[in-house]
Structure formats: structure tokens, C-alpha cells
N, C-alpha and C positions, 0 to 999 in steps of 0.2 A: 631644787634651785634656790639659790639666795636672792633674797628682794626686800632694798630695803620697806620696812614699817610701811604703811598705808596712811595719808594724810600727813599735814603739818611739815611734811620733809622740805629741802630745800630742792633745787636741783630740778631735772627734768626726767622724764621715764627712765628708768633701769636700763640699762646696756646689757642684750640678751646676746649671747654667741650661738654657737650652734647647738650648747645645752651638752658638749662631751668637754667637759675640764676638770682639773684640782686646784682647790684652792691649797694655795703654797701660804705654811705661815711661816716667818720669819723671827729668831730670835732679835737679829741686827736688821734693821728695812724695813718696809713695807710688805705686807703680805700683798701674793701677784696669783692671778688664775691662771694657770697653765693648759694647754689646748691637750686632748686625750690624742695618744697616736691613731692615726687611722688604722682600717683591719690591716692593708697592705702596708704598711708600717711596721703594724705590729708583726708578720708577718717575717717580712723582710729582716729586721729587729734579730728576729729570734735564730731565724737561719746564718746570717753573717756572725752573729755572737757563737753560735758551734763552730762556726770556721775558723774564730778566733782561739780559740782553744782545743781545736785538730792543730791549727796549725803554729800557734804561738804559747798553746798552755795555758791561756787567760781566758778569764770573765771577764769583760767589761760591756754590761746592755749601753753605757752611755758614748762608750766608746761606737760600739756599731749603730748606734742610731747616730752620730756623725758621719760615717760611713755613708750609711743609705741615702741619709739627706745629701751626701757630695753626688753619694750617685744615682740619684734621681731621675736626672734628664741626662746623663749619661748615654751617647748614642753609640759609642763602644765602649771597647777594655780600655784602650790608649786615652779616652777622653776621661774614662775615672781614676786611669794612674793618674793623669797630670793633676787632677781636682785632688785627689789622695797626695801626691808629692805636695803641691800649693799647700794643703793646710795642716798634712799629718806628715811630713818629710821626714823630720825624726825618728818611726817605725822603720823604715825601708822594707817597706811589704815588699815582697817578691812576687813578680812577674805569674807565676800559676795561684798565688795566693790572690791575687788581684782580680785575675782572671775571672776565678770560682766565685768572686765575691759579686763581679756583674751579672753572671749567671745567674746567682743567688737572688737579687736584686729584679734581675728579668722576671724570673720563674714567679716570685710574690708578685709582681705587676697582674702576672695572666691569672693567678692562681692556683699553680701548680705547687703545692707545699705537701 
């Protein structure tokens, strides 16, 4: 963990998170601590990213961790299509690709992997 120096600092106690992050440094910005994904996260992550590429030929982990986070609280297929249409519409994931991907999603919930 980073903390700043001991004495003399300005400021008040350190701001601890949960203790799972990276720190992001940035060539342009501010360097930002990034939250580590949970296990079902990670999980989930990794199952939708082979679906992407059974079914589209692609890698992208940051693309499916957009994914998962849409369908999260997803309480069906129809409520992730629309959360998937609303923000990733341009794909036109197809209807069983959707599907497999709530499935995929459920299954990391319970942890069935």
C-alpha cells in the first residue's frame, strides 16, 4: 500500500479503499488508482471474452468487462439486450450471442466456471 511520508504532511489521514487497486500512471493527467476486478468479475471477464471470439473472432477483455458491468443486474436476456443495444448498438450482437453471454454472466454469479 502507498501512504503518504509520516509527519510534517499537510492534509488529513490517507484514504484507504479496499487495498485491491492499480495505480494508473499517466503520461498526459494525473496518475488515478483503479479498483481491482472482483473474483466474479474476473470471472465473468474471462468467459464473455471467449464468447467474443467463438463468436466474433475477437479479443477484447475491456470490451467484455463493459459487457458484464451492462449485465450485472440484468434479470433477463431481454433486459441485457437493451442495456447492450443502449450502449454498444453498433455490434449488433445477435440474439443467441446475447443470450450465452447472460448465461455466462449468471454462471460467474453462482460460480459455476
Amino acid at each position: 500500500m502507498i501512504a503518504p511520508r509520516s509527519g510534517g504532511g499537510r492534509g488529513g489521514p490517507p484514504q484507504v479503499g479496499s487495498g485491491r487497486g492499480t495505480l494508473r500512471l499517466r503520461s498526459r493527467g494525473p496518475a488515478t488508482v483503479e479498483e481491482q476486478p472482483s473474483a466474479f468479475e474476473e470471472r465473468a471477464v474471462a468467459k464473455v471474452d471467449d464468447l467474443l471470439e467463438s463468436y466474433m473472432g475477437i479479443r477484447d477483455s475491456e470490451l467484455a468487462a463493459t459487457m458484464v458491468e451492462l449485465g450485472r443486474d440484468a434479470r433477463d436476456p431481454d433486459a441485457l439486450a437493451e442495456a447492450l443495444d443502449s450502449q454498444l448498438g453498433d455490434f449488433a450482437f445477435p440474439d443467441e450471442f446475447v443470450f450465452d453471454v447472460w448465461g455466462a454472466i449468471g454462471d460467474a454469479k453462482v460460480g459455476r466456471c
